[in-house]
ROKOLMI-423465 format. One record per residue (C-alpha): residue number from 1; x, y, z; residue in three letters. Coordinates in steps of 0.25 Angstrom, whole numbers, plus 2048, in hexadecimal, padded with zeros to 3 digits. Layout:
BEGIN
     n    px    py    pz   res
   NUM     X     Y     Z   ALA
...
END
This chain:
BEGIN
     n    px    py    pz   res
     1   776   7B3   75C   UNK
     2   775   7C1   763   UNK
     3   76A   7BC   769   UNK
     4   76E   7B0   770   UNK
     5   77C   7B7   773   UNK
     6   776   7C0   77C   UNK
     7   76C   7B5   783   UNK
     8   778   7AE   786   UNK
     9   780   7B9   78C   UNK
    10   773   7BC   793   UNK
    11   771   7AD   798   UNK
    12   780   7AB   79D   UNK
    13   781   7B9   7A3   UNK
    14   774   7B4   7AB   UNK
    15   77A   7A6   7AE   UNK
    16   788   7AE   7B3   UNK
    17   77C   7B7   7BC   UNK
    18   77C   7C3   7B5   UNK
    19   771   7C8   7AC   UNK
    20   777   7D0   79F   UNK
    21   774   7DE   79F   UNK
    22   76D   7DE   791   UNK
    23   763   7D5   798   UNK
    24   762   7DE   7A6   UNK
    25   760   7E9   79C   UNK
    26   754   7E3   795   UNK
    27   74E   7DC   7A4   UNK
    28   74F   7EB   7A8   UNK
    29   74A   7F2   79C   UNK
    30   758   7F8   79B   UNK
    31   75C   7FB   78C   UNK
    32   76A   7F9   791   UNK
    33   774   7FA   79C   UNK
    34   77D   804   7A3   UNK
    35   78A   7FC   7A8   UNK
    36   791   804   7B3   UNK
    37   79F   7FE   7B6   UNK
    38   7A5   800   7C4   UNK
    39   7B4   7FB   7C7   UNK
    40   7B4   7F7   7D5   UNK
    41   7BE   7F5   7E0   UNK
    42   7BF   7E6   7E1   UNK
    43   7BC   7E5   7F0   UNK
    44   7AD   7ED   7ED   UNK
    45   7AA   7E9   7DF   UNK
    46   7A5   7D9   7E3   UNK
    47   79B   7E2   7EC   UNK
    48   798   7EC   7E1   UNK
    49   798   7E2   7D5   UNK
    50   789   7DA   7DE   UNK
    51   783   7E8   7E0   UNK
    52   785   7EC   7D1   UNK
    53   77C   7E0   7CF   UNK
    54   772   7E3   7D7   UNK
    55   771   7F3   7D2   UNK
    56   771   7EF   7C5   UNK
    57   765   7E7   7C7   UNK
    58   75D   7EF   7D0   UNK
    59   761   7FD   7C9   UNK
    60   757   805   7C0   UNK
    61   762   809   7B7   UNK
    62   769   7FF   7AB   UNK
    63   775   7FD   7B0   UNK
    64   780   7F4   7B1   UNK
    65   78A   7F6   7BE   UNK
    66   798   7EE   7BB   UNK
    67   7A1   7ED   7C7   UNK
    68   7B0   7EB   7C5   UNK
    69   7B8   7E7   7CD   UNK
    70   7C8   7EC   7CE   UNK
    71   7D2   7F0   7D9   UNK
    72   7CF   7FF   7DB   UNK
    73   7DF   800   7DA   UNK
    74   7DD   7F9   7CA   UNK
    75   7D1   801   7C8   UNK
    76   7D9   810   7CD   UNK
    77   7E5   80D   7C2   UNK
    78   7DA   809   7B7   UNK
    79   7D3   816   7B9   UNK
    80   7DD   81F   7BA   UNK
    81   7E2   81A   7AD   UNK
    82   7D6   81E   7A8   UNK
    83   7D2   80E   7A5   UNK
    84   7C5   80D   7AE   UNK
    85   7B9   806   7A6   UNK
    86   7B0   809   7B0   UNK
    87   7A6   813   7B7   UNK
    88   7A9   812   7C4   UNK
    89   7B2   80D   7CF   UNK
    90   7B0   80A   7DD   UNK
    91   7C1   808   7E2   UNK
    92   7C3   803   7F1   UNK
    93   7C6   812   7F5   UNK
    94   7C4   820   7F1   UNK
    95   7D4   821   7F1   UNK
    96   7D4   81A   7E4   UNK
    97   7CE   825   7DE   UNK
    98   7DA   82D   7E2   UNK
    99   7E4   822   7DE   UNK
   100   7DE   821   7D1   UNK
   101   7E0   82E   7CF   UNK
   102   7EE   82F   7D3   UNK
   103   7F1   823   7CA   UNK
   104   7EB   82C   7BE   UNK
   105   7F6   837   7C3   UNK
   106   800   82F   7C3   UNK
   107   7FE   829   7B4   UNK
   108   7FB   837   7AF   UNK
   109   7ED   837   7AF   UNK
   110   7E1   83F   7B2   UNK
   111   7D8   838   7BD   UNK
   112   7CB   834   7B9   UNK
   113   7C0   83C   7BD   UNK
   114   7B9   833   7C7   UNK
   115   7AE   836   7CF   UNK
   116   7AF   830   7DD   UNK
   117   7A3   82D   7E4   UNK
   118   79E   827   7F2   UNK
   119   7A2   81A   7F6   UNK
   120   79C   80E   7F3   UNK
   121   79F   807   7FF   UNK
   122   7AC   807   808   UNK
   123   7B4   800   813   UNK
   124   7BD   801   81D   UNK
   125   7CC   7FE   81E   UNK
   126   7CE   7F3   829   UNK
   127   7D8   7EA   82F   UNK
   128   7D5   7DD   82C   UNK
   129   7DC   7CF   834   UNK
   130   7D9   7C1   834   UNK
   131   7CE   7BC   83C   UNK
   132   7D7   7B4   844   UNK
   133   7E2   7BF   848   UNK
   134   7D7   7C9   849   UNK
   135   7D7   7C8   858   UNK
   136   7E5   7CA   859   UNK
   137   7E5   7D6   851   UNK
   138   7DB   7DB   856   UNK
   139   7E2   7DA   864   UNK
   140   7E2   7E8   866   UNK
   141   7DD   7F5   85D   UNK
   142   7DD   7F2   84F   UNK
   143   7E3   802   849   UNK
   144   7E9   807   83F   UNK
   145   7F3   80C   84A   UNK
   146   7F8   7FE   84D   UNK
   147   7FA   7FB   83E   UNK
   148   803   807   83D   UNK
   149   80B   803   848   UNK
   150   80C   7F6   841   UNK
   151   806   7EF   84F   UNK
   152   7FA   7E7   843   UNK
   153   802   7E0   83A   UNK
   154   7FA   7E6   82D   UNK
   155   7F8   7E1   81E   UNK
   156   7F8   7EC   814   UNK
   157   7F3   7EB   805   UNK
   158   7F9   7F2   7FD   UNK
   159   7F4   7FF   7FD   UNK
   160   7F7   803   7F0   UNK
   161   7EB   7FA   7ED   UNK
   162   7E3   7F9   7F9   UNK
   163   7DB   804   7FC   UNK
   164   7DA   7FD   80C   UNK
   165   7E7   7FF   80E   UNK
   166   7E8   80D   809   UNK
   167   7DF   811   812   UNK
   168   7E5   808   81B   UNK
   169   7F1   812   81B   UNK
   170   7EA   81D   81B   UNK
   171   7E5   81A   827   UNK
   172   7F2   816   82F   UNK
   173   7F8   823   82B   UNK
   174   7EC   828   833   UNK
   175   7F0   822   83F   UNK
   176   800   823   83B   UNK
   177   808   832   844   UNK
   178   806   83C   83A   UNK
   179   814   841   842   UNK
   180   81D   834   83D   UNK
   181   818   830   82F   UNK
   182   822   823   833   UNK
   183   818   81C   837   UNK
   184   80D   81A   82C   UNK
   185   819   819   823   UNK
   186   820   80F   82B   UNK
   187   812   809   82D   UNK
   188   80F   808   81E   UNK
   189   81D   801   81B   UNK
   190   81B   7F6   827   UNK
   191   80D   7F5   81F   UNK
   192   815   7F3   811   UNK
   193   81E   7E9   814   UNK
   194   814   7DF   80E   UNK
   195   809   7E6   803   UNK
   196   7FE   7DB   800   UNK
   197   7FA   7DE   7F3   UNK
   198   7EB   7DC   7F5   UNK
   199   7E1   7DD   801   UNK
   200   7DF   7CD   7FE   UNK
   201   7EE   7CB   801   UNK
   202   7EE   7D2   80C   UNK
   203   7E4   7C9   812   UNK
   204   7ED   7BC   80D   UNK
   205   7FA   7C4   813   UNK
   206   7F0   7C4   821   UNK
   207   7EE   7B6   820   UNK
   208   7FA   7B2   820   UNK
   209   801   7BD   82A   UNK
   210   808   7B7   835   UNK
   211   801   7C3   841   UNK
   212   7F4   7C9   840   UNK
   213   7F3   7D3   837   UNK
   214   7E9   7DC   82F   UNK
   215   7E8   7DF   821   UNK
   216   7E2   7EC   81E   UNK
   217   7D8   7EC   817   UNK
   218   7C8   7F0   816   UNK
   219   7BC   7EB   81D   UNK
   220   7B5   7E6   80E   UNK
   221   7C4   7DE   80A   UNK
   222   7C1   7D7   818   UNK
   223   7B3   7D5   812   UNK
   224   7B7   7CF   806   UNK
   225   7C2   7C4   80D   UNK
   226   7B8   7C2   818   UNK
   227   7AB   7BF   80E   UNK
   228   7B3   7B5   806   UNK
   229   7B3   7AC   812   UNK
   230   7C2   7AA   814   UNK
   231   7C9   7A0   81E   UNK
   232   7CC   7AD   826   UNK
   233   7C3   7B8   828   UNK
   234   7C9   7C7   82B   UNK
   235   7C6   7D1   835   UNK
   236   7C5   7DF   833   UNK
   237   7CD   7E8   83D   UNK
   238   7C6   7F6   83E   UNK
   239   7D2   800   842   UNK
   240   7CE   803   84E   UNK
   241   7D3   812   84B   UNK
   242   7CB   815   83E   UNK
   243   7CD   80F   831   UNK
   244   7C9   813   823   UNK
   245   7BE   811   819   UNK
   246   7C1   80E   80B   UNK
   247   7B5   813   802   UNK
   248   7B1   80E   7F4   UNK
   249   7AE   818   7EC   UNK
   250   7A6   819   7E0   UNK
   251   7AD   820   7D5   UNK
   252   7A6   824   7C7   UNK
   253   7B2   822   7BC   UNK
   254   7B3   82A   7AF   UNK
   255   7A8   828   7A7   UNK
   256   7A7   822   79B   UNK
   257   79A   824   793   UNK
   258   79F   828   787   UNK
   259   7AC   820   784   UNK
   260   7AC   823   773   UNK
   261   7A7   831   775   UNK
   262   79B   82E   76B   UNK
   263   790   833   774   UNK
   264   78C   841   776   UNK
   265   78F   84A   782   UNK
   266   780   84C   787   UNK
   267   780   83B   787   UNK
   268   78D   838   78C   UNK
   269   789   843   79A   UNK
   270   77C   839   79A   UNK
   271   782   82C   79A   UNK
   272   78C   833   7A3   UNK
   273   783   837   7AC   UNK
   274   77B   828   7AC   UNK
   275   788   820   7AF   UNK
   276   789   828   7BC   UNK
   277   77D   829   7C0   UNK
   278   77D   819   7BE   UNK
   279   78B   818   7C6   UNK
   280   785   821   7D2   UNK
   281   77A   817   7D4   UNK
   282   782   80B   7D3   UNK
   283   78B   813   7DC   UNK
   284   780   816   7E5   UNK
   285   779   809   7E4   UNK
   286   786   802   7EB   UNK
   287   788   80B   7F5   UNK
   288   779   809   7FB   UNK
   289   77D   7F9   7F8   UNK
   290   782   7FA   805   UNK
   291   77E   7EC   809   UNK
   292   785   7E4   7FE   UNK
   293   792   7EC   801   UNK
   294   791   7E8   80E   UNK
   295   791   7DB   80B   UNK
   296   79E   7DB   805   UNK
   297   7A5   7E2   811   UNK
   298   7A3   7F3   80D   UNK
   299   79B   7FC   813   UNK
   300   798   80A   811   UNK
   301   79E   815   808   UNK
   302   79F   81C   817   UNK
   303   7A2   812   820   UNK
   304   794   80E   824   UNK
   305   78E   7FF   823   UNK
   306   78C   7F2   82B   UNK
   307   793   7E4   826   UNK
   308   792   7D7   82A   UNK
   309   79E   7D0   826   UNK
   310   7A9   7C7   82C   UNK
   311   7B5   7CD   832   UNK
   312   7AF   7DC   830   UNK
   313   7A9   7E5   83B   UNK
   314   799   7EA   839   UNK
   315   799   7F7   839   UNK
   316   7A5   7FF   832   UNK
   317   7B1   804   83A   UNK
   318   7B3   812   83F   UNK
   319   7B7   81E   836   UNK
   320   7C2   820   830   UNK
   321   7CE   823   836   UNK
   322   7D4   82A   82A   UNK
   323   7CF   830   81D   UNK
   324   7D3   829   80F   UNK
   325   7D8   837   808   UNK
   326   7DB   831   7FA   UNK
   327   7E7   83B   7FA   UNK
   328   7EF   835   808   UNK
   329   7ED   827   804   UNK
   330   7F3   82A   7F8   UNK
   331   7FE   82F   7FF   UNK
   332   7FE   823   807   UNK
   333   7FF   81B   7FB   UNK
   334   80B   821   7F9   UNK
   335   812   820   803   UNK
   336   80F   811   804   UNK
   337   814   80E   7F6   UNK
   338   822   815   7FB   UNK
   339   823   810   809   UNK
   340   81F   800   802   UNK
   341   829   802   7F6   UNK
   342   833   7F6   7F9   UNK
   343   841   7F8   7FD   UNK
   344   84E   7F4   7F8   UNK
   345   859   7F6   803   UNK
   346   867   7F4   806   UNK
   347   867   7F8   815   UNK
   348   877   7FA   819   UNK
   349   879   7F9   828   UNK
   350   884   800   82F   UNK
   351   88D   7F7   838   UNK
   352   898   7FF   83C   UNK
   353   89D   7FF   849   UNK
   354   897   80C   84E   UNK
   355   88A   804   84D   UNK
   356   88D   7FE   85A   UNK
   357   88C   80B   861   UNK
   358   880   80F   86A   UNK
   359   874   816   865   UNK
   360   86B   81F   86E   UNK
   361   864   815   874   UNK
   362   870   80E   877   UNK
   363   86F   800   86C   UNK
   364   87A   802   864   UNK
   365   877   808   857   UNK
   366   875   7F9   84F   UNK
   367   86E   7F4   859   UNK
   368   865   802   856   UNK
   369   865   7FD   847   UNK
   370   862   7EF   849   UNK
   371   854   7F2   851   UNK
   372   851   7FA   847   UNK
   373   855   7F0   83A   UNK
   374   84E   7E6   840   UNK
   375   83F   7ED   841   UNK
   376   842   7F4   834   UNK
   377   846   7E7   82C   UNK
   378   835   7E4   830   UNK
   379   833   7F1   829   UNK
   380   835   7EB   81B   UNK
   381   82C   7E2   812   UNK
   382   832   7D6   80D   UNK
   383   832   7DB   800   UNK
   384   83E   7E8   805   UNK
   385   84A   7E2   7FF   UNK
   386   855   7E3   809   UNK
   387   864   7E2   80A   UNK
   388   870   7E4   815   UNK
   389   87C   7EA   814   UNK
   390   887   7EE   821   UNK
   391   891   7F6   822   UNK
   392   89D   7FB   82A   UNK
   393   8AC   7FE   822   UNK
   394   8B3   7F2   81C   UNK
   395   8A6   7EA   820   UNK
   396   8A9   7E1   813   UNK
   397   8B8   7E2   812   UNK
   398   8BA   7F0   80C   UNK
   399   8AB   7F3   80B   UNK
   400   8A3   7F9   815   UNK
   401   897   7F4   812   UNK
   402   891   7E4   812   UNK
   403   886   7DE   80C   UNK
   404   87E   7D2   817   UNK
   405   872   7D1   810   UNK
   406   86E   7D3   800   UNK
   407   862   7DC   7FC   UNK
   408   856   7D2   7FC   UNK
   409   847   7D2   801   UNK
   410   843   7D2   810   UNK
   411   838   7C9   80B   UNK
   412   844   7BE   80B   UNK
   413   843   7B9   819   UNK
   414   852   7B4   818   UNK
   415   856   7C2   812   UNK
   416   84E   7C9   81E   UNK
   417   855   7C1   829   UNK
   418   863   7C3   823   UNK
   419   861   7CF   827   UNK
   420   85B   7D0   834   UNK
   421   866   7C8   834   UNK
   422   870   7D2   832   UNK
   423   86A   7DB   839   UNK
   424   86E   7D2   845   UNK
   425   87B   7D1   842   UNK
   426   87D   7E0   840   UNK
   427   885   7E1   84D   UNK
   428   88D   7D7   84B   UNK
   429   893   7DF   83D   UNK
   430   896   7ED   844   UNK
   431   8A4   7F2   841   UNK
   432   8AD   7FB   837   UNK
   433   8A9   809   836   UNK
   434   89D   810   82D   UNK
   435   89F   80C   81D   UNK
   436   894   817   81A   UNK
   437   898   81C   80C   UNK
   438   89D   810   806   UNK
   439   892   807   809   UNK
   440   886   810   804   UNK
   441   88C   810   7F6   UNK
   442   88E   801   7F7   UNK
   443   880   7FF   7FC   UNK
   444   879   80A   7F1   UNK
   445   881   802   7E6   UNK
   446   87C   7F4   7EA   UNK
   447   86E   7F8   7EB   UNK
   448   86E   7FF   7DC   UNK
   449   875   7F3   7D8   UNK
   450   869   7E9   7DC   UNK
   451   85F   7F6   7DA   UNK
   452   84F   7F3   7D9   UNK
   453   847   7FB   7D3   UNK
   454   83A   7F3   7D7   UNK
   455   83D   7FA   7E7   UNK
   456   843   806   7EE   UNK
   457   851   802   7EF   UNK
   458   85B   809   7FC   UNK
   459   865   809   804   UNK
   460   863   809   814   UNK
   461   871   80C   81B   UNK
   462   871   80D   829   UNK
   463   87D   812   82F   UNK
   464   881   81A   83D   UNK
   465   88C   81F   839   UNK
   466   894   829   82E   UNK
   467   89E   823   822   UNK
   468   8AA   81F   829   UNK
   469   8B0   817   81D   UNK
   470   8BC   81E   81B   UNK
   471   8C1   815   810   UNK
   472   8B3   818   808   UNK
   473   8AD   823   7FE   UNK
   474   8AA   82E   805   UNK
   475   89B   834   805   UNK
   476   89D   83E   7F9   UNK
   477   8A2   831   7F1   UNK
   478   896   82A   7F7   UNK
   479   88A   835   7F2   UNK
   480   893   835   7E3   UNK
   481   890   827   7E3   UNK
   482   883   825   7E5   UNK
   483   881   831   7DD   UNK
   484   887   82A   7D2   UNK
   485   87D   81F   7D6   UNK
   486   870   827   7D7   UNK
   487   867   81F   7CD   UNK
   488   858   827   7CD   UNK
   489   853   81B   7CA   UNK
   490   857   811   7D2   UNK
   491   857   819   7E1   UNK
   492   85E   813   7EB   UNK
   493   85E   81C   7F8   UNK
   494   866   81B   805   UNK
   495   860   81C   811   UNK
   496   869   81E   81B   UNK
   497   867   81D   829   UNK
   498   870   822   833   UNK
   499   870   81C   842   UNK
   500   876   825   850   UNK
   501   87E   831   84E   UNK
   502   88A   82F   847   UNK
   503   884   82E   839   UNK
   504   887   838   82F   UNK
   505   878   83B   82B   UNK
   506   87D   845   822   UNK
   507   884   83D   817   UNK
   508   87A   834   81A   UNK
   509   870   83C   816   UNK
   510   879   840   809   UNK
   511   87A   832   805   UNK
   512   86B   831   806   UNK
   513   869   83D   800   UNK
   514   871   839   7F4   UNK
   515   868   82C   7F2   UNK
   516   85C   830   7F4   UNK
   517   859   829   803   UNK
   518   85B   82F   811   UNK
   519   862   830   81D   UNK
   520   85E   82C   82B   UNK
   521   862   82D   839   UNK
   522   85E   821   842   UNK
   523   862   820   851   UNK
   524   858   819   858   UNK
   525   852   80B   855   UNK
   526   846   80E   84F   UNK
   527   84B   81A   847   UNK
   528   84F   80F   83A   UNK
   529   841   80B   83A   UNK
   530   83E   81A   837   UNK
   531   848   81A   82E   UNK
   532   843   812   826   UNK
   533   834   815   827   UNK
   534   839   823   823   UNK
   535   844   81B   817   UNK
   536   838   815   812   UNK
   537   82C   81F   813   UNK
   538   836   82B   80D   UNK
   539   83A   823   801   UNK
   540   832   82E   7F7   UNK
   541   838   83B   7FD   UNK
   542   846   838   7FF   UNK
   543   851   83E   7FF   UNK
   544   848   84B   803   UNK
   545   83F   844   80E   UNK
   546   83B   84D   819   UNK
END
């Protein structure tokens, strides 16, 4: 019975194409085999799994190579848990090494000792549009320049898993004024008001955009879509100012030769010793394979290599404009996960009569805010919950303060144009005096009422003037208040923003300083939108941002 169970394993694993390794063994006078596994990025490991075949066959050692395949992301967290059932690991870039070993950190572990070798193969980070708007795109330079000044409409996966668009990033804050860090964090927030999950949805999100636009992505993930023969090919767009390669190295793993601890020291250093001389040939082997990883889209560990597949350009693109330090895109990283933390806001409008005086460039001061409200409301994702408040003394009989529109996602058209809406109608509302004092304890104690813990949840007051409620608390009454409020917990901040030169920034910067937000002065147009770049981007260091 032993007997014919193993000839028919034999004969269905030859039916299914492969040959069991007992019998490779015996064909190759093997007394039995090595198995090497290798858990490999899903977008090499097809390529790898076809040229483990053919080492296996032609290599003068017994030897088994499994190929794996996992998202490096998956396969980071699994190793720095100390889970990895494999030898090797060959991620999508060598800054998975570094986020792998941050994750251990961050669970209170020690990092696994690894030893990172050369790449196996690596590609470049392109911009890639349908071949039908690839023209039009292309109508003048394709840069990282015009992405950052938001002149490409781009489609960013999320770079918490993709390691495209973290070099992606990396490479706009190359281009971006190292004298106004604004402009890569107001860059990164127009790139995270929508955060496909996946390369793959990135390219459904392309299909289905409404302007030509590019995904960022790599020249092998265009590869892959372009080799599956779809309906629509894409184009790779090579930044005309540089771009950046994303390697694939080969990474021998902890070894495990000696799982029980049975075997003795001089035998565990040998099988040691033979299962990495085994993964360097294999490692070696795939490297030299270079004709097969073209074929899938890769070239070159350093660049180097010809391919001949649609939508890709023969010869690889010019060198990098910026180098992939592991450390600055983890900074990166983090930034992006603060700048793309989605808001909760009650913005509370002043409409007091003085907002009907001039400004410096002669609009009157709401005709200053209104400019700005409309460009900034394109700022937010759908998924930044937003609500409207005005107010003026006795706005709403003996209040100062009245609620237009609920708190309620921008992703709701109808909830989005109430209030563009009510922006319009802002200068139709002015009168009464400035309700200051009064109207932030109302709007701090309906946004803890309706608090979510799920976003980061504010208030943003704009006002041009100083309390002139003479019927209301008073500031000192004000800070007891929201003192008795303060919940570490459930933060809600104030950002306050004051507009022309009769704000009292002091007690506005009191009040911010007693909840944790800011205080801003805005006078010309385009000030709010750096105010809210800088609301947005400071959101870790305040109160004590410098």
């Amino acid at each position: 019975m032993a007997i014919v169970g193993i000839v028919a394993s034999g004969v269905y694993l030859w039916v299914g194409g492969h040959l069991s390794p007992l019998f490779a063994a015996a064909e190759s006078g093997c007394a039995e085999t090595e198995q090497i596994v290798v858990v490999a990025d899903t977008s090499i490991a097809p390529a790898l799994t076809e040229l483990a075949k053919d080492y296996d066959a032609s290599s003068d050692a017994c030897v088994e190579t499994v190929i794996k395949s996992q998202d490096s992301a998956d396969t980071a967290a699994v190793i720095a848990s100390g889970g990895a059932d494999a030898d090797a690991w060959v991620p999508e870039s060598s800054v998975w090494v570094d986020r792998m070993a941050a994750t251990a950190a961050s669970l209170g572990q020690t990092a696994p000792e690894v030893e990172v070798g050369e790449p196996i193969a690596s590609t470049p980070v392109v911009l890639a549009a349908a071949a039908t708007t690839a023209a039009e795109v292309a109508s003048e330079p394709v840069t990282w320049t015009r992405v950052l000044g938001g002149g490409l409409p781009t489609i960013l996966p999320d770079p918490e898993a993709s390691s495209a668009s973290l070099a992606g990033l990396m490479a706009l804050r190359g281009h971006s004024s190292p004298d106004d860090p604004r402009q890569f964090a107001g860059a990164m927030i127009e790139l995270g008001k929508t955060i496909p999950a996946s390369t793959s949805a990135a390219f459904g999100a392309l299909a289905a955009s409404q302007q030509p636009s590019v995904v960022l992505t790599t020249e092998a993930q265009v590869a892959d879509y372009n080799l599956d023969e779809p309906a629509e090919t894409l184009v790779a767009a090579y930044p005309a100012d540089g771009t950046v390669l994303l390697d694939y190295p080969f990474v021998q793993l902890p070894a495990a030769v000696d799982p029980e601890g049975t075997a003795s020291a001089d035998s565990t250093a040998a099988a040691a010793e033979a299962r990495t001389e085994l993964l360097t040939a294999f490692a070696d082997a795939a490297r030299a394979d270079t004709e097969r990883l073209a074929a899938a889209g890769f070239r070159a560990g350093d660049g180097s290599g010809t391919l001949d597949i649609p939508g890709l350009a023969v010869d690889g693109p010019a060198a990098a404009a910026a180098q992939l330090d592991p450390a600055a895109q983890l900074e990166i990283l983090r930034a992006w996960a603060v700048l793309t933390l989605r808001s909760r806001m009650l913005a509370v409008i002043d409409v007091s009569g003085s907002m009907e005086e001039p400004a410096e460039n002669g609009l009157r001061r709401i005709d200053i805010f209104q400019q700005a409200a409309i460009g900034a409301m394109e700022k937010f994702s759908g998924e930044v919950e937003m609500g409207v408040w005005v107010f003026s003394t006795a706005r709403n009989g003996d209040l100062d303060y009245e609620d237009l529109s609920p708190i309620a996602p921008l992703a709701d058209l109808a909830h989005k144009q109430e209030i563009a809406g009510i922006i319009q109608s802002l200068p139709a509302r002015l009168g009464g005096a400035t309700g200051l004092y009064d109207t932030t304890l109302a709007a701090m104690k309906r946004v803890r009422e309706t608090y979510d813990p799920e976003k980061v949840n504010s208030v943003l007051l704009i006002t041009d003037g100083k309390n002139e409620d003479e019927n209301g608390i008073d500031l000192d009454t004000l800070l007891a208040e929201l003192a008795k409020m303060d919940d570490p917990a459930k933060p809600v901040p104030v950002i306050m923003i004051g507009f022309g030169p009769d704000t009292d920034l002091a007690a506005m910067q009191r009040i911010a300083q007693a909840t944790k937000g800011a205080a801003y002065s805005a006078s010309r147009p385009e000030d709010l939108s750096t105010v809210l770049v800088d609301a947005l981007s400071q959101r870790t260091c305040r109160p004590n941002c410098g």
